[in-house]
Residue frames as a rotation matrix with the C-alpha (Angstrom) as fourth column:
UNK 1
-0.399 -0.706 0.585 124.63
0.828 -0.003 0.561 111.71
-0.395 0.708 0.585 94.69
UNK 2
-0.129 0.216 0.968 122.60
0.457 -0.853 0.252 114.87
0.880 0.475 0.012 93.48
UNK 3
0.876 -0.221 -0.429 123.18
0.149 -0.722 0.676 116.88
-0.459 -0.656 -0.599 96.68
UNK 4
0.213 -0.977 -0.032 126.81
0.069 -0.018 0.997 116.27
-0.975 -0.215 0.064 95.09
UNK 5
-0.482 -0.318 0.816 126.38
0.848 0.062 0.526 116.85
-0.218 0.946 0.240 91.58
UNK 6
0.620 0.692 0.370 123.75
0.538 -0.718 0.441 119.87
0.571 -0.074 -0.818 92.10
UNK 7
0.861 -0.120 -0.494 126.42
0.216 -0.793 0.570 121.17
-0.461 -0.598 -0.656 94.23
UNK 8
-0.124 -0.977 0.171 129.20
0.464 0.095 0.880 120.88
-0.877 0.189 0.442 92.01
UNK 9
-0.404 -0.423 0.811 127.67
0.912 -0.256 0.321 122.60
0.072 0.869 0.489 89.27
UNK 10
0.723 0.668 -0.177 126.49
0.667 -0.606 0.434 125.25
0.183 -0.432 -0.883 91.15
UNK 11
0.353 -0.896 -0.271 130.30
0.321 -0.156 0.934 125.92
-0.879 -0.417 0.233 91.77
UNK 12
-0.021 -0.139 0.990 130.66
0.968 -0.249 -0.014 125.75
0.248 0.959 0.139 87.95
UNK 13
0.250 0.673 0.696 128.14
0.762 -0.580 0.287 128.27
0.597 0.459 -0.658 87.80
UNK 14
-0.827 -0.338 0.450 130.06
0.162 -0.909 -0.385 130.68
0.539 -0.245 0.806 90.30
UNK 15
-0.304 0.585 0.752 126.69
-0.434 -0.787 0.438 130.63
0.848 -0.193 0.493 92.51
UNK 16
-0.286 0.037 -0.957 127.45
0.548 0.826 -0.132 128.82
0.786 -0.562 -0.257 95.55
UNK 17
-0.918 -0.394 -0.048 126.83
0.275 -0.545 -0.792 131.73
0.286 -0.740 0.609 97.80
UNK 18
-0.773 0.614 0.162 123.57
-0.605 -0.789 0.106 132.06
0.193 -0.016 0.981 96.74
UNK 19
0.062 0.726 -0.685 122.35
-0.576 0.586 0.570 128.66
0.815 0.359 0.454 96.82
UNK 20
-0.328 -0.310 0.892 122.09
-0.900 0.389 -0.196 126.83
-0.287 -0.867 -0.407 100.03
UNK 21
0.002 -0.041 -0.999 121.97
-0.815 0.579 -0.025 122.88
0.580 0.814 -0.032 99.15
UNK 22
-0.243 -0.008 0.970 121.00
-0.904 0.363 -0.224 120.43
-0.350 -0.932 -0.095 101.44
UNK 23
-0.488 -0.068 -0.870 120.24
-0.446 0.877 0.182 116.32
0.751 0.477 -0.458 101.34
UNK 24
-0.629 0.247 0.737 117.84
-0.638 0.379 -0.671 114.12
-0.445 -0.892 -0.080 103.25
UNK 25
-0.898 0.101 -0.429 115.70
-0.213 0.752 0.623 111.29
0.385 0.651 -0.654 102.95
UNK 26
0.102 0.993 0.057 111.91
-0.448 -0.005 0.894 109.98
0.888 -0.117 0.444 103.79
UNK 27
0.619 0.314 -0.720 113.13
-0.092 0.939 0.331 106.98
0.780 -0.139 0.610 106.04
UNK 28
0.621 -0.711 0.330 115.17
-0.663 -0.250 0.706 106.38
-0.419 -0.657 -0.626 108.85
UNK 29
0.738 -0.631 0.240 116.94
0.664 0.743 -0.085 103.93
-0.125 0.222 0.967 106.87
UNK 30
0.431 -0.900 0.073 120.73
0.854 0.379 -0.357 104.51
0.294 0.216 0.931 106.87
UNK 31
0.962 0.194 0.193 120.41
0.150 -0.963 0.223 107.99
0.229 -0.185 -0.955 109.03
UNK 32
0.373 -0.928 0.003 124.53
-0.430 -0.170 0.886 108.95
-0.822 -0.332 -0.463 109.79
UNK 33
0.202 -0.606 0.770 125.67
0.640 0.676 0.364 106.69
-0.741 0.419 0.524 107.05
UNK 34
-0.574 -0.684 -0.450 127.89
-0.407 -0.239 0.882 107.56
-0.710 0.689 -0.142 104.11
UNK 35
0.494 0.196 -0.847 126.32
-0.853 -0.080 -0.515 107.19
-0.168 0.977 0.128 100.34
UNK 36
0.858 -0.036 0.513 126.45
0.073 0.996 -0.053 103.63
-0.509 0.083 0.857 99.30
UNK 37
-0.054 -0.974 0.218 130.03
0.200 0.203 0.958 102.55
-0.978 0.095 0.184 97.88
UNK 38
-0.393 -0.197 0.898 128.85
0.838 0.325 0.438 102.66
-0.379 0.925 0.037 94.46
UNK 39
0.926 0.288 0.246 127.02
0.328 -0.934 -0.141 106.07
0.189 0.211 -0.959 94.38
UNK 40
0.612 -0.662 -0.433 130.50
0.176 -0.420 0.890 107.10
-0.771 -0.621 -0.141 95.88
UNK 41
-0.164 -0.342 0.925 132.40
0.642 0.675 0.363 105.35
-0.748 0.654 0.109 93.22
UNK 42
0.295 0.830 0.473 129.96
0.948 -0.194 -0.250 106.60
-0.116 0.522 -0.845 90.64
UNK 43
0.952 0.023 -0.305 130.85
0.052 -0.995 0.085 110.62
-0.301 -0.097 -0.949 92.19
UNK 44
0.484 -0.846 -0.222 134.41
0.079 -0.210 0.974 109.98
-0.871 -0.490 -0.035 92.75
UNK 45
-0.138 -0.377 0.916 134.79
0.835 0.453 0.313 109.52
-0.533 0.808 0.252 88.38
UNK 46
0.632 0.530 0.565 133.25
0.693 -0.713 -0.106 112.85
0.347 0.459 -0.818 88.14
UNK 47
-0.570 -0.690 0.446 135.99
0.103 -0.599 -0.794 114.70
0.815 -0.406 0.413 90.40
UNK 48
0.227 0.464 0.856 132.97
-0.833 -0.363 0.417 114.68
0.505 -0.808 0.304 93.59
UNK 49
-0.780 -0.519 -0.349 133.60
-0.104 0.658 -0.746 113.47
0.617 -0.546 -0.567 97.10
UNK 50
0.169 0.982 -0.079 130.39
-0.197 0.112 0.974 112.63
0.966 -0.150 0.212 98.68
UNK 51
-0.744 -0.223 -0.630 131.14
0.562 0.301 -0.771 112.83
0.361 -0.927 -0.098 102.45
UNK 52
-0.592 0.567 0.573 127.78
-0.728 -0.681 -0.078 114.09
0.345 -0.463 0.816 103.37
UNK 53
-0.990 0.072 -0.120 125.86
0.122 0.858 -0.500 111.83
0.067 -0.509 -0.858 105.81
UNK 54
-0.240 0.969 -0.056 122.00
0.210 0.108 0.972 110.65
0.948 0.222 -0.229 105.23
UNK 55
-0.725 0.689 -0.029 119.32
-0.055 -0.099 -0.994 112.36
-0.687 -0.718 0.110 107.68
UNK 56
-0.009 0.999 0.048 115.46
0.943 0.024 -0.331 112.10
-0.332 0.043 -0.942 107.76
UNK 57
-0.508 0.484 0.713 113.57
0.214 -0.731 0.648 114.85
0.834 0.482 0.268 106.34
UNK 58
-0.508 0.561 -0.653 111.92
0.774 -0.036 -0.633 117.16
-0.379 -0.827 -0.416 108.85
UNK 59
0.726 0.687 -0.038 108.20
0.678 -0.724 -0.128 119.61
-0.115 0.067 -0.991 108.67
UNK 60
0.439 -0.402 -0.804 111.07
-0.136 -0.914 0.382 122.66
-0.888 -0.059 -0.456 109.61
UNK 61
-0.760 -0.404 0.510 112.88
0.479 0.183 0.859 121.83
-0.440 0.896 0.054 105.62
UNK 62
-0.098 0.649 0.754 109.74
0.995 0.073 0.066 122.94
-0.012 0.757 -0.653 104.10
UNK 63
0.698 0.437 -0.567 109.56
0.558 -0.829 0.048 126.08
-0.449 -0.350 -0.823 105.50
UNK 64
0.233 -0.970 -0.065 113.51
0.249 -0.005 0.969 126.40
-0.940 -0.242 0.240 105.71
UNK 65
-0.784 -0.544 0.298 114.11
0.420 -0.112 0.901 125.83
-0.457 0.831 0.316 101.73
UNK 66
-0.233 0.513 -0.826 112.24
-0.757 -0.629 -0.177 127.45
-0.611 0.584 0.535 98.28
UNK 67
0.101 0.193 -0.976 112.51
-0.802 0.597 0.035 123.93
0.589 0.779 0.215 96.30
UNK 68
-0.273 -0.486 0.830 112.31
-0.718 0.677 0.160 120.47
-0.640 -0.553 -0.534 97.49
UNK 69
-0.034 -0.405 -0.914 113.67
-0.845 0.500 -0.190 118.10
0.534 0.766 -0.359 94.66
UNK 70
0.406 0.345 0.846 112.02
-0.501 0.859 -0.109 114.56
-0.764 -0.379 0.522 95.33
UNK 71
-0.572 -0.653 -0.497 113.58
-0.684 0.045 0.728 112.02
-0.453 0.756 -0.472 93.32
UNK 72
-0.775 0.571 -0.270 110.81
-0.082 0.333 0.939 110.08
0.627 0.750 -0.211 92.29
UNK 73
-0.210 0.913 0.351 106.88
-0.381 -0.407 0.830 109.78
0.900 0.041 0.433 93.11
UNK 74
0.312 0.429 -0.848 106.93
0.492 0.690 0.531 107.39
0.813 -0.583 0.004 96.16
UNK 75
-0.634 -0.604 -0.483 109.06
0.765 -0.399 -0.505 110.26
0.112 -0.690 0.715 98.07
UNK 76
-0.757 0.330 0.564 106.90
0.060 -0.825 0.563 112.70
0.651 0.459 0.604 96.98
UNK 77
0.103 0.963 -0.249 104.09
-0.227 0.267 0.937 111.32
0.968 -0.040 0.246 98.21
UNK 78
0.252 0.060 -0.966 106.00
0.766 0.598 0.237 110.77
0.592 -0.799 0.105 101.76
UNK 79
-0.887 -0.450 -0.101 106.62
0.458 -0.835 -0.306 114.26
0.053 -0.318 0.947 102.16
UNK 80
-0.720 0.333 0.609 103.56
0.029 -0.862 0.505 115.30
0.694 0.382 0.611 101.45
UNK 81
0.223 0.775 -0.592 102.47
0.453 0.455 0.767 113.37
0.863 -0.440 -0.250 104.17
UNK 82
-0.736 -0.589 -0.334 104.70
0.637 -0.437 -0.635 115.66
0.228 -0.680 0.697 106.79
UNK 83
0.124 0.906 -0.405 102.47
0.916 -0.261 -0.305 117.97
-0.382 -0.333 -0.862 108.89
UNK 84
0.332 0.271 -0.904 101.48
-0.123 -0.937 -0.326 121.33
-0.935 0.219 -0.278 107.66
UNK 85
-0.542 -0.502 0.674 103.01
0.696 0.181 0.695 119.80
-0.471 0.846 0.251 103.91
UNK 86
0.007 0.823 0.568 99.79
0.925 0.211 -0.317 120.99
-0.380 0.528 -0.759 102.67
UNK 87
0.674 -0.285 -0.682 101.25
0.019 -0.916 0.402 124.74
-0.738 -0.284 -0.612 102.74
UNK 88
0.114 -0.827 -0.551 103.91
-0.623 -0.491 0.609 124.38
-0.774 0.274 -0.571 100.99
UNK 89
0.437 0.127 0.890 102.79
0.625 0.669 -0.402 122.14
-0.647 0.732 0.213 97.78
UNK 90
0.870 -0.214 -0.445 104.56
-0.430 -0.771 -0.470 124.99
-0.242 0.600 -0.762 95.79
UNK 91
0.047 -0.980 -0.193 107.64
-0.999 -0.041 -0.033 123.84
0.025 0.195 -0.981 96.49
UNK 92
-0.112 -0.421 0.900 107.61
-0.256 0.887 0.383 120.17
-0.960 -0.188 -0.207 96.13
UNK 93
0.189 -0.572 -0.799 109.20
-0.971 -0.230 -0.065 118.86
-0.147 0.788 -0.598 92.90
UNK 94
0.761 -0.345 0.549 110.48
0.338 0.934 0.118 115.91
-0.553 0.095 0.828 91.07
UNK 95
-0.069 -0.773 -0.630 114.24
-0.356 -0.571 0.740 116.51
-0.932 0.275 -0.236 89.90
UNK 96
-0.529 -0.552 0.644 112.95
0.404 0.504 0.764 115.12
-0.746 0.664 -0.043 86.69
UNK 97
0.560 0.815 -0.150 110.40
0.683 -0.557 -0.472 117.63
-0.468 0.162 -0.869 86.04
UNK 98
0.149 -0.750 -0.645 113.88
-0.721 -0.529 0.448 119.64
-0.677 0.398 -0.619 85.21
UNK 99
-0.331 -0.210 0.920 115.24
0.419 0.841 0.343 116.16
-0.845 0.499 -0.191 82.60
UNK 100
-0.505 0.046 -0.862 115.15
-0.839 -0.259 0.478 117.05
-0.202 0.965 0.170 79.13
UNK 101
-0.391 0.279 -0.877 114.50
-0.741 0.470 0.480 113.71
0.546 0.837 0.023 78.97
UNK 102
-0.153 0.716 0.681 111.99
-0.988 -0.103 -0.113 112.98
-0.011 -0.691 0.723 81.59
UNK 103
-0.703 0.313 -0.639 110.67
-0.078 0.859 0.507 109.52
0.707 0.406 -0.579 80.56
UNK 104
0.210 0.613 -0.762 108.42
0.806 0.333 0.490 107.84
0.554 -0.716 -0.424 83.84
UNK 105
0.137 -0.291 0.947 109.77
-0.462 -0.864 -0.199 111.59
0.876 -0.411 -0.253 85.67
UNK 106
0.991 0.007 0.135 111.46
-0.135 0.172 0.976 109.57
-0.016 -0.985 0.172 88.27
UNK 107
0.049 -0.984 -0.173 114.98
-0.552 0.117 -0.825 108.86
0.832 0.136 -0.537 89.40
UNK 108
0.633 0.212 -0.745 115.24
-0.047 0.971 0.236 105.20
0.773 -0.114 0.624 89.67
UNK 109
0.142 -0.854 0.500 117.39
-0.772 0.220 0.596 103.51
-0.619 -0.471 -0.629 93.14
UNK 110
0.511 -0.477 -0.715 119.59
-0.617 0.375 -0.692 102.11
0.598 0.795 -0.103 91.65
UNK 111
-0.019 -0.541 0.841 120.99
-0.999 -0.016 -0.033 100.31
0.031 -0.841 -0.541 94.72
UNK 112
0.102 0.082 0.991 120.14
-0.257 0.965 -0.053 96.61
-0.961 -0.250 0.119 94.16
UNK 113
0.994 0.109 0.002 121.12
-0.035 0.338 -0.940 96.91
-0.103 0.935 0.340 90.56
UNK 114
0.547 -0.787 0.285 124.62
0.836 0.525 -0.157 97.15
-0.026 0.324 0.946 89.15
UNK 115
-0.235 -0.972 -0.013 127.11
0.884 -0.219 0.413 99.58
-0.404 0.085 0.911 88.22
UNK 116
-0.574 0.262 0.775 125.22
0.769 -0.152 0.621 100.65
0.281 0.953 -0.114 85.02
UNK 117
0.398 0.907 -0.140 122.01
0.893 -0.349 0.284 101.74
0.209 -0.238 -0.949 87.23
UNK 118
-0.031 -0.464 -0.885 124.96
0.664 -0.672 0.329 104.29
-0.747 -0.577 0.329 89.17
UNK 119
-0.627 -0.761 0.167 126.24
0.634 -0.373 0.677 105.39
-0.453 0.530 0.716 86.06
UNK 120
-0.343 0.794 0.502 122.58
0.710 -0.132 0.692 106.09
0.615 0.594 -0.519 84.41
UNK 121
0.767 0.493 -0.411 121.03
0.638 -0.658 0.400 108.04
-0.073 -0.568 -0.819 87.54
UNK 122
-0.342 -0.926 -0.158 124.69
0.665 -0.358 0.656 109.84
-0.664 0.119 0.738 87.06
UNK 123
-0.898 -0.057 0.437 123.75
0.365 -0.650 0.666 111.35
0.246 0.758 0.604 83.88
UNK 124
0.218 0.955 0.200 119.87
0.851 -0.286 0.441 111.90
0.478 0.074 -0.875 84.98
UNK 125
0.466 0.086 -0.881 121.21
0.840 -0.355 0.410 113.59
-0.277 -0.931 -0.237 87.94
UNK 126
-0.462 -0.858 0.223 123.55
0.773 -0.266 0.576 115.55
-0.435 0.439 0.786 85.36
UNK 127
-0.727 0.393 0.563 120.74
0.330 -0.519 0.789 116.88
0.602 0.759 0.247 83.08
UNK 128
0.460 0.651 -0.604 118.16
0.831 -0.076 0.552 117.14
0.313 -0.756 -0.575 85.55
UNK 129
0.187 -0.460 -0.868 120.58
0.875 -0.324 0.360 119.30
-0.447 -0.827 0.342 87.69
UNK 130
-0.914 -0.406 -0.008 121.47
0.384 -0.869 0.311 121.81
-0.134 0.281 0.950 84.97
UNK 131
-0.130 0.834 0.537 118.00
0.348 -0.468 0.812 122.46
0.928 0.293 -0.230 83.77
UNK 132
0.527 0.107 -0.843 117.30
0.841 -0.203 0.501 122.72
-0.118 -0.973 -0.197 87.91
UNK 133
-0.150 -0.748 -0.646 120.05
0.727 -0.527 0.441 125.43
-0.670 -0.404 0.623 88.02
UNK 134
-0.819 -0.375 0.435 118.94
0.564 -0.665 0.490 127.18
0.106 0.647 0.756 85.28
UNK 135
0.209 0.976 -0.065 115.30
0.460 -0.039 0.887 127.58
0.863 -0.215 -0.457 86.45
UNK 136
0.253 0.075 -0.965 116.86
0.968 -0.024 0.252 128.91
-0.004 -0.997 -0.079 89.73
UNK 137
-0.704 -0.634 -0.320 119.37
0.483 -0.758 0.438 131.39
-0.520 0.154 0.840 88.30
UNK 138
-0.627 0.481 0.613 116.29
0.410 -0.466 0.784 132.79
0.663 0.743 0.094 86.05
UNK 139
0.393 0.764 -0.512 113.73
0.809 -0.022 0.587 132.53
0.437 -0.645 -0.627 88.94
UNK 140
0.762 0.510 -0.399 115.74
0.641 -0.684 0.349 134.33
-0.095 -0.522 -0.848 91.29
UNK 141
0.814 -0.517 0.264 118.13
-0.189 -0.666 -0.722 136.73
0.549 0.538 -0.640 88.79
UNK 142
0.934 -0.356 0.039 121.12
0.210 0.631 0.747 134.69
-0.290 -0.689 0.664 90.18
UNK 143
0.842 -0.529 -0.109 124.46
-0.188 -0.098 -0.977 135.82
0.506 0.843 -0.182 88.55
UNK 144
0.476 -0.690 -0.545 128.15
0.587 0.711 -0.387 134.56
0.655 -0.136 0.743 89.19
UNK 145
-0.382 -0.789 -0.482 129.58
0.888 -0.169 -0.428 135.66
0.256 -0.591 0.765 92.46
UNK 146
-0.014 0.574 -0.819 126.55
0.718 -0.564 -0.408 137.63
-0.696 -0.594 -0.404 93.60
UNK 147
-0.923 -0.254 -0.288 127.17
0.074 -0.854 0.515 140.32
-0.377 0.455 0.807 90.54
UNK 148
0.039 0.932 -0.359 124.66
0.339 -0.351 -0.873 142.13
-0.940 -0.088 -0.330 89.67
């Protein structure tokens, strides 16, 4: 769900050209699969269609991107375990380091909880994501539709 909400207000923001946006996980759990029904759900109230399919993180991502946006400390901590991580500690992140309202700086799985849990990581992923976007567009003088 925040590959799909991080990419949808990037659109907002008129700077999809500049931002490449990508989605993967620590585990081989559910590699090919679709986003759990309820994270779907969850997008599909916002106007987003989540039809991107779960892969593994790989060593060539780190290089590849400028940010990688862990959602909470136990990922973190399995990337950093990828070879040559040690290089690239620059770019590893928790999307709640961006969160006005940070609390424990993690974004909880909500997957064995209810609805509610969707709806909540929903809004983290919401605020989180703009502050994220706004730190990029500043970082690297991003402006709508490449204008200068």
């Amino acid at each position: 769900m925040a590959e799909g909400i991080f990419r949808h207000l990037v659109e907002q923001a008129q700077v999809s050209e500049q931002i490449t946006i990508d989605s993967s996980g620590t585990s081989r759990y559910h590699i090919g699969e679709l986003a759990d029904e309820r994270m779907r759900a969850t997008a599909a109230k916002r106007g987003l269609n989540l039809t991107h399919r779960a892969r593994q993180i790989l060593t060539e991502d780190l290089e590849i991107f400028d940010l990688i946006v862990a959602m909470d400390r136990a990922n973190l901590t399995e990337i950093r375990k990828l070879p040559s991580a040690e290089k690239y500690q620059d770019k590893l992140v928790l999307m709640r380091d961006f969160d006005p309202q940070p609390e424990d700086g993690q974004v909880p799985d909500p997957y064995f909880g209810g609805q509610d849990g969707f709806e909540n990581v929903a809004r983290m992923l919401e605020r989180s994501g703009q502050r994220l976007l706004a730190f990029l567009m500043e970082k690297y003088a991003l402006r709508p539709n490449g204008k200068v």
